[in-house]
C-alpha positions in Angstrom: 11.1 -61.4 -3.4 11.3 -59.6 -0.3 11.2 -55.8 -0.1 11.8 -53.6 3.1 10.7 -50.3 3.3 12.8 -48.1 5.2 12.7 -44.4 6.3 9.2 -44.0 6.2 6.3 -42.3 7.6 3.4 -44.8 8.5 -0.2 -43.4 8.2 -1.9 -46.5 10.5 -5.7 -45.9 9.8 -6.1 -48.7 12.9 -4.0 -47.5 15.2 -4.6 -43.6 14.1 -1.1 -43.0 14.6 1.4 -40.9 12.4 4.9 -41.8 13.1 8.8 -42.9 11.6 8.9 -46.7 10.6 9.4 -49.5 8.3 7.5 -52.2 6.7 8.5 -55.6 5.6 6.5 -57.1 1.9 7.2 -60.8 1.1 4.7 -62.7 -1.0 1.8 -60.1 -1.5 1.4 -59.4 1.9 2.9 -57.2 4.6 4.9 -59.5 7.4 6.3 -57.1 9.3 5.9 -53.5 10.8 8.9 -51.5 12.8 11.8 -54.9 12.2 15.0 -55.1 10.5 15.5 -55.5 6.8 15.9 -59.4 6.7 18.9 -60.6 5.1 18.9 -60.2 0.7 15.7 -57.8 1.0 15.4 -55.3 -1.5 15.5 -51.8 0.2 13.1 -49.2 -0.6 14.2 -45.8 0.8 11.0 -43.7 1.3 12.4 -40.5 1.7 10.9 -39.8 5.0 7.7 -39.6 3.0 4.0 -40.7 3.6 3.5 -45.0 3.7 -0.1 -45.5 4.0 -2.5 -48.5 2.8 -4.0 -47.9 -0.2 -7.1 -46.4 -1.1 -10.4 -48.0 -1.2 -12.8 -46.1 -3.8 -16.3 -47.3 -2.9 -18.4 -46.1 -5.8 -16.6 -45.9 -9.2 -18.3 -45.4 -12.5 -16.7 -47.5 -15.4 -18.0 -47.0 -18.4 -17.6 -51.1 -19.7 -20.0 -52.3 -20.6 -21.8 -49.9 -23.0 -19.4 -46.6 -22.8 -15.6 -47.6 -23.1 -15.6 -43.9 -24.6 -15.7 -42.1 -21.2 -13.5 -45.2 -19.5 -12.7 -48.4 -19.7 -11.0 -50.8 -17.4 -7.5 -50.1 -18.6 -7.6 -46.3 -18.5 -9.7 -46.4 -15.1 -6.8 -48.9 -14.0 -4.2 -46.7 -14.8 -5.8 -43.3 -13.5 -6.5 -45.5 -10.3 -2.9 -46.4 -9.6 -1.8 -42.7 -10.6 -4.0 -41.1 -7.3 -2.9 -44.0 -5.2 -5.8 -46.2 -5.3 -5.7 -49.9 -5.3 -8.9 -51.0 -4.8 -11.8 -49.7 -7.1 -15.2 -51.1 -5.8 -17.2 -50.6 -9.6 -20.4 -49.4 -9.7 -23.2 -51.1 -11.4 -25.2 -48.1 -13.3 -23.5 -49.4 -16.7 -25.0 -49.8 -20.5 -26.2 -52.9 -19.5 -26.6 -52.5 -16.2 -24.7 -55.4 -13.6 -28.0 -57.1 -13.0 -26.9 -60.8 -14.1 -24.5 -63.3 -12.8 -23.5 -63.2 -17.3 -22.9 -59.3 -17.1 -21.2 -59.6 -13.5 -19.2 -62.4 -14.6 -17.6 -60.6 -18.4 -16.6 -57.4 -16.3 -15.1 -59.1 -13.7 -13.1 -61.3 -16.4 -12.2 -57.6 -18.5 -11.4 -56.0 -15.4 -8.4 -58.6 -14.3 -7.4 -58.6 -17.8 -7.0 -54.9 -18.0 -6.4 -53.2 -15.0 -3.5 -52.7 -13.0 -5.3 -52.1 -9.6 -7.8 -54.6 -7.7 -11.4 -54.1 -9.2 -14.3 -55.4 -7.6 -18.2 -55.0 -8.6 -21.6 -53.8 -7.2 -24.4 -55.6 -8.6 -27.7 -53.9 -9.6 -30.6 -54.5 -6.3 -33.5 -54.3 -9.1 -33.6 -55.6 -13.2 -32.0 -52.8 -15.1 -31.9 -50.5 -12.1 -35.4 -49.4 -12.4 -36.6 -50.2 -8.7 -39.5 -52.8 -9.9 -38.1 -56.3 -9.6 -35.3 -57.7 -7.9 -32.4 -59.3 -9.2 -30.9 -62.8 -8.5 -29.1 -61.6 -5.5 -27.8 -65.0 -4.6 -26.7 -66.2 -7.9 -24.9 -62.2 -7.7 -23.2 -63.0 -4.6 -21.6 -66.2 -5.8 -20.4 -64.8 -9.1 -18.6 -62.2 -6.9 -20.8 -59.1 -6.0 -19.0 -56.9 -3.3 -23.3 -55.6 -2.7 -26.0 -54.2 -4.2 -27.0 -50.4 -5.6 -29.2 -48.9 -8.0 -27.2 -46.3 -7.6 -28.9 -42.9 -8.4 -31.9 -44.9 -9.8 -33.9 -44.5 -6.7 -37.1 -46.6 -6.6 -40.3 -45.2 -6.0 -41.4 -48.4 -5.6 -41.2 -49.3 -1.7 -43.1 -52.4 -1.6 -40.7 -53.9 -4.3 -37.3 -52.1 -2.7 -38.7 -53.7 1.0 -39.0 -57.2 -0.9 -35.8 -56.5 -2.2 -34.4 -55.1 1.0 -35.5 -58.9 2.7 -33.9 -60.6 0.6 -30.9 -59.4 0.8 -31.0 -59.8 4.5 -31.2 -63.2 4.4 -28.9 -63.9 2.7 -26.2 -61.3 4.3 -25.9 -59.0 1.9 -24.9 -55.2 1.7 -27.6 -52.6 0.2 -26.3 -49.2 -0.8 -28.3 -46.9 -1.2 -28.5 -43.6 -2.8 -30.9 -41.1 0.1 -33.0 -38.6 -2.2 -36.4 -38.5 -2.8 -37.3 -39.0 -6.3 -39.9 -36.7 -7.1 -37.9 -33.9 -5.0 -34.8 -34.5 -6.7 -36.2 -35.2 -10.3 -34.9 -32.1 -12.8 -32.6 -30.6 -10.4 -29.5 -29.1 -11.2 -28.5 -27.1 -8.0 -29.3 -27.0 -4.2 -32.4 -24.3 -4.2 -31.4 -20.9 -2.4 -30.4 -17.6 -2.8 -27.8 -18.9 -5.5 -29.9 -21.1 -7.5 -32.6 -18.3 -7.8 -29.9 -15.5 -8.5 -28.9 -17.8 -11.2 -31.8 -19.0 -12.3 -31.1 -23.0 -11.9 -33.8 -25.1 -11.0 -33.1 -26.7 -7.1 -34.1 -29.0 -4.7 -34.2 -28.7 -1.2 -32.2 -30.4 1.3 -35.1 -31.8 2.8 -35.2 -34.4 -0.2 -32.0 -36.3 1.7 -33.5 -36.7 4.7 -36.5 -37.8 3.5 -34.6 -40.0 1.0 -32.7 -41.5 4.1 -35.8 -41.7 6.6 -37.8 -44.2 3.9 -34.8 -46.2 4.1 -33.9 -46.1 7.3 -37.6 -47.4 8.1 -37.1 -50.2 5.5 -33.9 -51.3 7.4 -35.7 -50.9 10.8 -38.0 -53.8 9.1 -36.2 -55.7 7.7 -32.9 -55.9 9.1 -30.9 -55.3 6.1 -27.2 -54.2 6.4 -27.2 -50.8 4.6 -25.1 -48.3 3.6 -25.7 -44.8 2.1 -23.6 -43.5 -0.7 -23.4 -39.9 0.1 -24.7 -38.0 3.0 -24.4 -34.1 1.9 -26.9 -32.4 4.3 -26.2 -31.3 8.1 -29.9 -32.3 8.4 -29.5 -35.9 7.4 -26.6 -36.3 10.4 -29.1 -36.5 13.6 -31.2 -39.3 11.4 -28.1 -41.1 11.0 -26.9 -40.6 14.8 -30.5 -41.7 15.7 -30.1 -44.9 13.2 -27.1 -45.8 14.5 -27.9 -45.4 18.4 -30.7 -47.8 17.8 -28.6 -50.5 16.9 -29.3 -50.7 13.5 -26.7 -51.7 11.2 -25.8 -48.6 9.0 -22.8 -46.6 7.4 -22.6 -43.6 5.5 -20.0 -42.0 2.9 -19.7 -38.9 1.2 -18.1 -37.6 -2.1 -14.4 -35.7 -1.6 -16.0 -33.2 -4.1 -18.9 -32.5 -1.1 -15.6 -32.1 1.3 -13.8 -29.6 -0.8 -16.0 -27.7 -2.9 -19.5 -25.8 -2.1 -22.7 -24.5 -4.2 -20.6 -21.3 -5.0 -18.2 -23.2 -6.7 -20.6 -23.5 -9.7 -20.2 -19.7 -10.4 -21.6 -18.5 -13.7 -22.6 -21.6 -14.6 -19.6 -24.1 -14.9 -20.7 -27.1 -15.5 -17.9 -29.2 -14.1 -19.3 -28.2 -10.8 -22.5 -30.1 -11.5 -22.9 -32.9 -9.1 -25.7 -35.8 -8.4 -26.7 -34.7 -4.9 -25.7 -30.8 -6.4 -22.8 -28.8 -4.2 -24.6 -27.9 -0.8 -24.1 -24.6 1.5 -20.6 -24.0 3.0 -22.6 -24.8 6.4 -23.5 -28.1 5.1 -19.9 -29.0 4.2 -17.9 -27.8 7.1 -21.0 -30.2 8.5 -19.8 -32.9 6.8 -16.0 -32.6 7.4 -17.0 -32.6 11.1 -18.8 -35.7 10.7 -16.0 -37.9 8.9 -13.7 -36.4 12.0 -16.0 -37.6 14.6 -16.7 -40.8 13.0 -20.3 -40.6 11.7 -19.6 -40.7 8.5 -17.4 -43.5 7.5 -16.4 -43.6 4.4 -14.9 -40.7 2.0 -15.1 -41.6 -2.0 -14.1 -40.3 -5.3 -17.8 -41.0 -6.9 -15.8 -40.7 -9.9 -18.1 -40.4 -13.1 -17.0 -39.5 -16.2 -18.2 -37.7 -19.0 -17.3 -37.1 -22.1 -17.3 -33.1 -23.9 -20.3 -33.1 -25.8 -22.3 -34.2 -22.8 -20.5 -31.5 -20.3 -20.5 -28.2 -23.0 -24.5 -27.9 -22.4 -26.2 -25.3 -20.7 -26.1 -26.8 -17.0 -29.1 -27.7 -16.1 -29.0 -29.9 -19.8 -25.2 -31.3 -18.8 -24.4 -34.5 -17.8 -23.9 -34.7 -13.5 -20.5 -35.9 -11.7 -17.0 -35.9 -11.6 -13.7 -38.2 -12.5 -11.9 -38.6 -9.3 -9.6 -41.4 -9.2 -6.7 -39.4 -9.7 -7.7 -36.2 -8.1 -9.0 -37.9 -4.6 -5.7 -37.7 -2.6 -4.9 -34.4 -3.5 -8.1 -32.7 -2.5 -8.3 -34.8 1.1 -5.0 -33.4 1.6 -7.1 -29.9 1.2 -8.6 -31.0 4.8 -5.5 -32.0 6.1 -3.5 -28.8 5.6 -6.7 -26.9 6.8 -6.3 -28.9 9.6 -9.7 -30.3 9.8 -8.4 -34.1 9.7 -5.1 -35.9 9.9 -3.5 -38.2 8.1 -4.7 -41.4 9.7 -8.1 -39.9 10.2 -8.2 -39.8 6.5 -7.3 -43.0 5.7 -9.1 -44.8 7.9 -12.2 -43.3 5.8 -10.4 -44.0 2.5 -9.0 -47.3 3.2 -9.7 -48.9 6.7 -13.5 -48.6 6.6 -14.3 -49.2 3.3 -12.5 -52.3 3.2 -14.1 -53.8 6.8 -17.6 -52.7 5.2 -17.0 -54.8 2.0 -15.3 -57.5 4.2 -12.0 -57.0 2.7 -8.2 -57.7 3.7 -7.3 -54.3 2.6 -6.8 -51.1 4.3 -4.5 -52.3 7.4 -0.5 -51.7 7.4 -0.5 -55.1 9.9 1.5 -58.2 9.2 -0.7 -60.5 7.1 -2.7 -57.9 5.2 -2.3 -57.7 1.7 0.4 -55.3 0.5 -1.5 -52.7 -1.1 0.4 -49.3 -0.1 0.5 -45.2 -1.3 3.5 -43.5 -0.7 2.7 -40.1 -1.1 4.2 -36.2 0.0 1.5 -34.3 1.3 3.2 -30.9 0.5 3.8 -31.7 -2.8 2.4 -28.5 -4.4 1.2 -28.7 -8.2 -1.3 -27.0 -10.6 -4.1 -29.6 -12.1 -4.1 -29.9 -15.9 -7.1 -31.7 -16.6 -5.4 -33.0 -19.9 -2.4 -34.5 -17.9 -5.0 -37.0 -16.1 -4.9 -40.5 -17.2 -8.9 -41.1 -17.1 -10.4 -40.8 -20.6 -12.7 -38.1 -19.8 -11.4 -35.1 -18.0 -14.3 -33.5 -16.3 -12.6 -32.2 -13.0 -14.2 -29.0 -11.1 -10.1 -28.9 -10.1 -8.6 -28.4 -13.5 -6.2 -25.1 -13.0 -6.7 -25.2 -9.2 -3.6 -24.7 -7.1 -3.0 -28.7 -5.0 -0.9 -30.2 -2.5 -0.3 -33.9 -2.3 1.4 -36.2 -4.9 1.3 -39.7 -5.2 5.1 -41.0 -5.3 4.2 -44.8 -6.0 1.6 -47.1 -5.8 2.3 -51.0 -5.2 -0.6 -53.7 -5.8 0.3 -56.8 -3.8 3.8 -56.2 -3.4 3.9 -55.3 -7.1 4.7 -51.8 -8.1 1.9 -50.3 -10.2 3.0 -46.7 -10.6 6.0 -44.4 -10.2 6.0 -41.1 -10.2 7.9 -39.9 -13.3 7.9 -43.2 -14.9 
């Protein structure tokens, strides 16, 4: 079947242009941008609304195997195709872990068989994530592994992570990892200042991201390795990435929407949906960051959605479980930055979509004939208040619930196929 979509405004993440248009589906794939409706095409009026490839979340916590309490595939699926995304890259910090081609190989099969949206796995870099021996890259690779994390497991172990790191290199691979230094880092619930002592949460300094990121940016300098880190939070950790990048090395960078939108203060007298893995940073720090994404140093933008179920959140926070669902929340709070005017549209989505997808090596993220025909169409100035009991994920632990938003997803479509409509 062929569908045109008329009346549209296209959000080009390539071409970083916002303007009237159409777009032509047949197949799966997109074949034409700005023609006619062909003759017996099914016409999709957008309503002069938002058209815009569909989101790529690099970094997703699902809790198959091991915790199909907080989310499985299905309800991940379905809270993916609610916020517009239709492409979850899955992380591998699971109960097992995805350190085997076996493990890789069940999730991908429970993943096609339950989800409504693209899914696509990270394997573990080290056995059970615990920085010490190396898994079977290769064998990883060929069952399907989009790269290789240990997510916030970070090694302490450099030898092993540099044998690891050489590895990979040969054989092509993508490393992600996660810049914090351990001992730094370890029992952390906050970033140390005036707020953590006034509230009497134990912090770590900011220094611990730089000097995360510097150790691996001297194990890519010697070994080669294509790398990417998962969140950069810290204005300091920006001229080591300039540096990194000017010296030809071949690094990218991402950051959390929740590091965009929200900052330290946000954690108030001690709400524990505010506690992230890195913590909420200084206002300075995240106006930093926004910058960065605008100017291009920072590539990618990401839900990092974890979840969490009630008994592990209703601690006292320094005990409570870290991170945030965000599959269904991550349009809405970019378009925070876009009525601030800090980005536009197709700035946006090219860290969203576009440049997730070319790091991964994937069709996705283009509104150009032949790419697959993965779309959001969306109104920016939608306004709405969050009800965390209204979102789709199992677990409901957003630091938005009650907040004021703009931005609702109208429909989703998954290779031509329509996934999600709003009201439905």
């Amino acid at each position: 079947m062929t569908l045109h979509f008329t009346n549209a405004r296209l959000i080009d993440p390539e071409a970083l242009t916002d303007a009237p248009g159409s777009l032509t589906l047949r197949g799966g794939q997109i074949v034409a941008v700005n023609e006619p409706a062909p003759e017996g095409a099914e016409v999709v009026d957008c309503g002069s609304k938002c058209l815009a490839p569909g989101i790529v979340d690099l970094g997703v916590k699902i809790g198959e195997p091991g915790e199909r309490h907080r989310e499985s595939f299905r309800s991940a699926g379905l809270a993916a195709a609610a916020g517009g995304v239709t492409t979850i890259i899955a992380r591998p910090d699971t109960a097992p872990a995805i350190d085997t081609p076996e493990v890789l190989e069940f999730v991908t099969r429970r993943a096609a068989e339950a989800s409504p949206v693209r899914i696509r796995h990270m394997a573990a870099l080290t056995k059970g994530r615990q920085g010490h021996e190396m898994t079977e890259i290769g064998f990883l690779l060929d069952a399907g592994a989009v790269a290789f994390t240990d997510a916030d497991a970070v090694s302490t172990d450099t030898k092993a992570l540099g044998r690891a790191f050489t590895y990979a290199r040969s054989l092509g691979a993508l490393v992600i990892g996660h810049p914090q230094e351990p001992g730094l880092s370890k029992g952390a619930a906050v970033t140390s200042g005036k707020f953590a002592s006034l509230r009497g949460l134990p912090g770590v300094h900011p220094m611990a991201e730089r000097m995360g990121f510097d150790r691996d940016i001297g194990l890519v300098e010697m070994t080669g390795v294509r790398y990417h880190a998962d969140q950069i939070t810290c204005a300091r950790t920006l001229p080591a990435l300039e540096r990194a990048r000017k010296n030809g090395f071949d690094v990218t960078a991402g950051v959390s929407i929740h590091h965009l939108t929200l900052n330290e203060i946000d954690v108030g007298d001690y709400r524990t949906f505010f506690r992230m893995t890195p913590p909420l940073r200084s206002e300075d720090d995240r106006l930093a960051m926004v910058e960065a994404v605008g100017a291009g140093l920072i590539d990618v933008i990401c839900s990092m959605h974890t979840p969490a179920d009630e008994e592990s959140k209703r601690l006292p926070y320094e005990e409570a479980a870290s991170g945030a669902v965000g599959l269904e929340t991550l349009l809405p709070a970019a378009m925070r930055l876009y009525h601030a005017g800090h980005l536009s549209l197709p700035q946006l989505w090219r860290a969203l979509s576009l440049n997730p997808a070319r790091r991964l090596g994937l069709p996705q993220g283009r509104l150009a004939a032949g790419a697959p025909a993965d779309l959001v169409l969306f109104d920016p100035d939608a306004p709405f208040v969050l009800d965390r009991f209204t979102l789709r994920s199992k677990s409901k632990n957003t630091p938005f619930d009650g907040q004021r938003m703009e931005g609702k997803v109208l429909a989703t479509w998954v290779g031509g196929t329509r996934v999600f409509a709003a009201g439905e």
